[in-house]
C-alpha positions as CSV (number, residue, x, y, z in Angstrom):
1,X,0.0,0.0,0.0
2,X,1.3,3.7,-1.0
3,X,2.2,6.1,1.8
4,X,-0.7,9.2,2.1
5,X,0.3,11.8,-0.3
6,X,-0.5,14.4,2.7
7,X,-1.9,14.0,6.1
8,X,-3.6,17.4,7.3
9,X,-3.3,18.2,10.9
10,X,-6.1,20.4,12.2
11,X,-7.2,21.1,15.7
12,X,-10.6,21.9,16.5
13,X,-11.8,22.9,20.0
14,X,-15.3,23.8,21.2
15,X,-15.7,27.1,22.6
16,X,-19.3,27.0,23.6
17,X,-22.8,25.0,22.1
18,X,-22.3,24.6,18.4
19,X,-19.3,27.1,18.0
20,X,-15.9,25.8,17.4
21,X,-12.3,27.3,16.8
22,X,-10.1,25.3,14.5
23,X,-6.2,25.3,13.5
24,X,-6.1,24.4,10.0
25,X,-2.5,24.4,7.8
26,X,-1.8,27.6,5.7
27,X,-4.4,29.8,7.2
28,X,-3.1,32.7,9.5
29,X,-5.6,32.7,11.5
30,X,-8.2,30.3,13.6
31,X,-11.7,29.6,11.3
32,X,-14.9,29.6,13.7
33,X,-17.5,27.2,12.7
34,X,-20.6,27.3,14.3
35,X,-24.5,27.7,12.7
36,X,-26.6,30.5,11.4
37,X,-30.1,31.5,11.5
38,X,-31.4,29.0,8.6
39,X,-29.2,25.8,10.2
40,X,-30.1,26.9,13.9
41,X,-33.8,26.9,12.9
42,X,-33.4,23.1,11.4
43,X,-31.9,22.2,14.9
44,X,-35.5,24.1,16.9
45,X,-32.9,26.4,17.9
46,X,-34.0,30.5,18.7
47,X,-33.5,32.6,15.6
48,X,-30.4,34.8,16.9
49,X,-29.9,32.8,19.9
50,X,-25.9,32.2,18.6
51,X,-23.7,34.5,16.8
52,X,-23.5,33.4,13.6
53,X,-20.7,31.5,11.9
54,X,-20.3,29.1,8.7
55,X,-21.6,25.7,8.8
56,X,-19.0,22.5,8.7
57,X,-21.3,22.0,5.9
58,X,-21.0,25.3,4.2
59,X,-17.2,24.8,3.9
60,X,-17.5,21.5,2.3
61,X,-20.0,22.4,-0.4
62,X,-18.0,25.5,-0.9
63,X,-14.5,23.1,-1.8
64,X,-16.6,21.0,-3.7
65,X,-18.1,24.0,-5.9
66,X,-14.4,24.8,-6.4
């Protein structure tokens, strides 16, 4: 079996409810994930009750539109 091509190390680390902070290679900065109005709504959650953030899920549909 061929060795992996490239091995990503991230670090993710919940800050409070659905938000989360992560590490990920070549970005300067830490990238919040967390939900907005439309995915807090799916969950039941109160409209405005977090601050909103991109989705897990709006990140991978964004790569895969790229």
């Amino acid at each position: 079996m061929a060795e992996p091509t490239y091995v990503s190390h991230i670090t993710i680390e919940r800050i409070k409810g659905s938000l989360r902070r992560a590490i990920l290679p070549s970005e300067s900065q830490p990238v919040l994930f967390g939900v907005h109005d439309e995915v807090a709504q799916h969950y039941r959650a109160t409209p405005g009750a977090y601050e909103p953030h991109a989705t897990t899920l709006d990140y991978v549909v964004a790569s895969a539109a790229g």
